[in-house]
C-alpha positions in Angstrom: 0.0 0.0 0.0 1.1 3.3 -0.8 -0.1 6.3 0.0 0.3 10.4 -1.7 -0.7 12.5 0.8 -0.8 15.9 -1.1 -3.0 18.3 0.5 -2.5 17.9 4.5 -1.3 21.9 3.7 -2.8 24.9 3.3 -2.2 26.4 -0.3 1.8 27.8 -0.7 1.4 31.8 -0.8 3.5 33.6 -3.7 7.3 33.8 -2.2 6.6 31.0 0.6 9.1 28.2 1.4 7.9 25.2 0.7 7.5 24.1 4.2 5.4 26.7 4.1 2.6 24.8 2.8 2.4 22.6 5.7 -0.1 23.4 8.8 -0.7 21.2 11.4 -4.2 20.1 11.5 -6.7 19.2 14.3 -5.4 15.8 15.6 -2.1 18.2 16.8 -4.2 20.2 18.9 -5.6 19.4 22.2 -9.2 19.5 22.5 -12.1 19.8 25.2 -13.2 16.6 26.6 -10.1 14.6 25.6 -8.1 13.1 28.3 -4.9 14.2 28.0 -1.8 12.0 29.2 1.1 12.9 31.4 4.4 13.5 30.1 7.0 13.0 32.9 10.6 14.0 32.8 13.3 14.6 32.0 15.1 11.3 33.5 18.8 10.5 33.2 19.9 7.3 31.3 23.4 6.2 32.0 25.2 3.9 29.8 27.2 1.2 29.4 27.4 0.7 25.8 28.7 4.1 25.5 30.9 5.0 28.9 30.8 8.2 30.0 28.0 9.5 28.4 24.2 10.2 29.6 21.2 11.6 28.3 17.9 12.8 28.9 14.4 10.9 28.4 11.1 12.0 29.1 8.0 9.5 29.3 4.2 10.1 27.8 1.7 7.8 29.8 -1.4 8.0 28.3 -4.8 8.8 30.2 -5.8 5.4 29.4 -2.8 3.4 30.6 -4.0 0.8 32.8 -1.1 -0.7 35.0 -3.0 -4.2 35.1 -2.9 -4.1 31.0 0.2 -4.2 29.3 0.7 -1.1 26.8 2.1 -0.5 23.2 5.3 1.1 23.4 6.9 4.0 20.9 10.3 5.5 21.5 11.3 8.4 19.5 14.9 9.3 18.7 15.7 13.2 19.3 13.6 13.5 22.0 13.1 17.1 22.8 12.2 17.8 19.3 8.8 15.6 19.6 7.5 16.4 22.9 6.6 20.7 23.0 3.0 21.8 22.8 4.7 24.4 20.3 7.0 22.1 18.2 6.3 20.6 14.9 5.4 17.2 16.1 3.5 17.6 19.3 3.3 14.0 19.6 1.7 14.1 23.3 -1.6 15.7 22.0 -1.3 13.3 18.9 -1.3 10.3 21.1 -4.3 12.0 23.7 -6.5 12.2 20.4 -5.7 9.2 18.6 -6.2 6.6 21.3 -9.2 8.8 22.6 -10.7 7.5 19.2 -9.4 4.0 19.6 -7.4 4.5 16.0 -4.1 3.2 18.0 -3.9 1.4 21.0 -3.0 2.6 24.8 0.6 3.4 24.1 3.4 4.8 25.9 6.1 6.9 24.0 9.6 7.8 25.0 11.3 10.5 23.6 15.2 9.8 24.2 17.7 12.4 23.4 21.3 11.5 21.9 24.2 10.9 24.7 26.7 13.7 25.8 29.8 12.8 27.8 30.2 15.5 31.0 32.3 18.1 28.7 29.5 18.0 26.3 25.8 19.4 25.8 22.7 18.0 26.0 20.8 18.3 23.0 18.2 21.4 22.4 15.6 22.2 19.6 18.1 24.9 18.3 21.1 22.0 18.7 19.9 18.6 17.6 23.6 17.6 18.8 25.3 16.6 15.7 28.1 19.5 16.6 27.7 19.5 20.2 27.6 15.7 21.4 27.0 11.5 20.5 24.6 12.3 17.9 26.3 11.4 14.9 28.0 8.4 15.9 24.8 6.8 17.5 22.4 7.6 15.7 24.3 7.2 12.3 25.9 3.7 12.7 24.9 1.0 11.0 26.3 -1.6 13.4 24.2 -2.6 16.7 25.7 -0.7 19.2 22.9 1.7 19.9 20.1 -1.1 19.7 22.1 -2.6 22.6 21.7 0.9 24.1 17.9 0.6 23.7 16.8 -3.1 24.5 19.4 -3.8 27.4 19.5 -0.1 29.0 16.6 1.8 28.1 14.1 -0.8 28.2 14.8 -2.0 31.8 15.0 1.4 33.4 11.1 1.8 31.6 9.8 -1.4 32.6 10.4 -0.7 36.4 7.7 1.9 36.0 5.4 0.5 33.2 4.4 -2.3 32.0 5.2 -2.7 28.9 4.1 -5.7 25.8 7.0 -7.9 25.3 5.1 -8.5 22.0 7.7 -7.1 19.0 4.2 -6.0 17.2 3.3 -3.8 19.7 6.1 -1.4 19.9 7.6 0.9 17.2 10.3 3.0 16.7 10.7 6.3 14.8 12.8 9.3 14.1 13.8 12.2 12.3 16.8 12.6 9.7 19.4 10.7 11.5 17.0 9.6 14.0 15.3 7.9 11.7 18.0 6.1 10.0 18.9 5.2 13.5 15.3 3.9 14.1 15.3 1.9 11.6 18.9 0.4 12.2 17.5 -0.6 16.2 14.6 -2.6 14.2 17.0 -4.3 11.8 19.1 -5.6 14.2 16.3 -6.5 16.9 13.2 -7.0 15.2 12.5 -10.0 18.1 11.7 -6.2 19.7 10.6 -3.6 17.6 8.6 -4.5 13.9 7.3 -1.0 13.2 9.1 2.2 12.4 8.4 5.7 11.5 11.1 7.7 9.5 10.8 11.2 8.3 13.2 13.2 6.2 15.6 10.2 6.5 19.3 10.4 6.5 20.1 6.9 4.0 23.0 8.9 3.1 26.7 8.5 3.8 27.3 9.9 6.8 28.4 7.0 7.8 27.5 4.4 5.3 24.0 4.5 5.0 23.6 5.1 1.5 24.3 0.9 1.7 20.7 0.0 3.3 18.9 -0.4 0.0 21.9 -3.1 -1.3 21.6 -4.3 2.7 17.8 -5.4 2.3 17.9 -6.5 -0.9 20.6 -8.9 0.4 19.3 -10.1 3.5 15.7 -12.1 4.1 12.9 -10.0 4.4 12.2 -9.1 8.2 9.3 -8.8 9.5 9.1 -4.7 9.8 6.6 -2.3 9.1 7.8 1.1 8.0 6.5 4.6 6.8 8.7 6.8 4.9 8.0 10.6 4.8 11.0 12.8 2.5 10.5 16.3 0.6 11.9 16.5 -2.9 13.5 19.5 -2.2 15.4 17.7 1.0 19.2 17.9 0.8 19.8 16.7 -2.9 23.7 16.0 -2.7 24.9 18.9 -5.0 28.3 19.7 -3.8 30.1 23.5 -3.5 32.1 22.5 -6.5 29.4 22.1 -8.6 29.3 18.2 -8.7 26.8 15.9 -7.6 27.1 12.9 -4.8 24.3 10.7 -5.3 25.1 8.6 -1.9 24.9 12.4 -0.2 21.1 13.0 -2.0 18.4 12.2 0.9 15.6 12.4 -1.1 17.3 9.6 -4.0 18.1 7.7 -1.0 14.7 7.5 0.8 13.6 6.6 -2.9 16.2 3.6 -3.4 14.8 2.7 0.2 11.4 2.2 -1.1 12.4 0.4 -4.2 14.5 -1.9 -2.0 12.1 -2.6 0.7 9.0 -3.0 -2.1 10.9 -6.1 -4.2 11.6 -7.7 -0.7 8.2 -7.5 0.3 8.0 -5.6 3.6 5.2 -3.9 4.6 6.1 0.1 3.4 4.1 2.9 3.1 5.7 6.5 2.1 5.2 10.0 1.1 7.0 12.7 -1.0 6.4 16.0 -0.1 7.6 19.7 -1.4 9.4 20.2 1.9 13.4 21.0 2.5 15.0 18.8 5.1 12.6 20.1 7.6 9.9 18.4 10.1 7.2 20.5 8.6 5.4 18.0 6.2 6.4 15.3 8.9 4.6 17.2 11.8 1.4 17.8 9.5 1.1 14.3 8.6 2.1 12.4 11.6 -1.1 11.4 13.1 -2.0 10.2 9.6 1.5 7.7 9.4 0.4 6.5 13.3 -2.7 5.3 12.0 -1.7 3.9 9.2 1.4 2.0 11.3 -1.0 1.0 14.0 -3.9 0.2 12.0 -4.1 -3.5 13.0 -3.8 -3.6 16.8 -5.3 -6.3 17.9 -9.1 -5.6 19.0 -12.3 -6.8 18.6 -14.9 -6.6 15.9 -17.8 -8.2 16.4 -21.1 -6.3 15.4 -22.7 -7.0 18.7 -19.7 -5.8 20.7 -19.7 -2.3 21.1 -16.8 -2.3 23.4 -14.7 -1.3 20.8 -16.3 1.4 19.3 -16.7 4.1 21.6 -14.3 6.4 22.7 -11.7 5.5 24.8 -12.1 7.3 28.1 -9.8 6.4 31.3 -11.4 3.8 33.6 -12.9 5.4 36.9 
């Protein structure tokens, strides 16, 4: 299935950027009568797998969470930049409205910032961290250093306060740019843990190899991941200061030869190309759409009798 989602924007004006054209819509906004979740943190994560460095975490539980129930799980890379009631993502009132409306299950997200060691800084909207600390390195590795980080560290420290599905289906994974790249590198490794994935503006590209992912799948049996890809054709296009052209340094070719690749193998993709730059823009406006499409089979009920299912989801008293 594939999906062209060309109008989630309101019309570009004469002289706009492109990422003009991008608004968010409704199911970004909070709204009267919807239960809102709680988003707790920031928390420190030590770690191991990378000495000397820590970052910051923050943890949405939705109004709905029941402790007795285990919940769907979501961790986004870059933390920070999906969690503010101003940002472009505003993923918190996302959630409150989707599963409000039962169109993704009770799930709990964590929004995990890249490490810093103690001489560095912790990442900031204005700073995504690639100049300032572990950014590139995790995030843009192809080897499975930073699913370790993920499964063995992160996952504990959450599961002391949550409970959590063990069930690989239930949880997904996304990113922007090189936190998407990275989220779908901590699938590919450990899809015994994570089988969905959300990837905007994707950085395939060679920062550090990545450009190699399409070849990768094509080589490799098909794994059982789920994955929506969201680029802009006017995303970084690999023209170089000399006048040349690096097609392995193109994000938008790249997100293309990831489609390609992951449609011959078979896996379960979904994408969208947009007008947008190498910005969140389009990615914020059509997020809630990309959740319902990735969750769109939770496991539920259907039985025309049953109307359990088919009311709005409202917190047990």
């Amino acid at each position: 299935m594939r999906m062209f989602l060309a109008c989630c924007a309101a019309v570009l004006c004469i002289g706009a950027g492109p990422d003009d054209a991008y608004r968010l819509g409704p199911d970004s906004e909070p709204h009267d009568g919807v239960p809102q979740g709680k988003l707790i943190g920031p928390a420190v994560l030590p770690s191991n797998v990378y000495p000397n460095t820590t970052r910051n975490y923050w943890v949405y539980v939705p109004a709905q969470y029941d402790a007795a129930k285990p919940a769907a799980l979501m961790i986004f890379q870059d933390g920070h930049a999906f969690t503010g009631p101003k940002g472009d993502y505003r993923i918190p009132f996302v959630f409150d409205n989707l599963i409000y409306r039962r169109e993704m299950p009770v799930t709990i997200a964590v929004f995990i910032n890249p490490g810093h060691t103690p001489e560095q800084s912790e990442a900031t909207s204005k700073e995504w961290g690639d100049r300032t600390n572990n950014r590139r390195v995790e995030y843009n590795a192809l080897n499975d250093t930073y699913s370790k980080l993920i499964v063995d560290e992160l996952l504990p420290a959450i599961k002391k306060g949550y409970n959590i599905s063990d069930d690989p289906e239930m949880r997904a994974i996304a990113g922007a740019s090189s936190g998407a790249i990275c989220a779908w590198t901590v699938a590919w490794h450990r899809p015994d843990q994570f089988r969905k994935v959300v990837s905007t503006i994707g950085s395939f590209t060679n920062i550090m190899g990545g450009h190699a992912y399409p070849d990768m799948i094509r080589a490799a049996d098909r794994k059982p991941i789920r994955i929506f890809l969201q680029d802009g054709v006017n995303d970084n296009r690999g023209l170089r200061p000399n006048g040349g052209y690096d097609a392995t340094r193109d994000w938008h070719a790249q997100n293309i030869r990831m489609v390609a690749a992951l449609t011959e193998k078979g896996y379960d993709v979904n994408y969208t190309w947009g007008i947008g730059t190498h910005s969140s823009k389009q990615g914020g406006a059509i997020m809630p759409e990309m959740l319902r499409w990735t969750w769109r089979d939770y496991p539920r009920t259907d039985d025309a009798r049953d109307t359990s299912n088919r009311t709005l989801l409202v917190p047990a008293p």
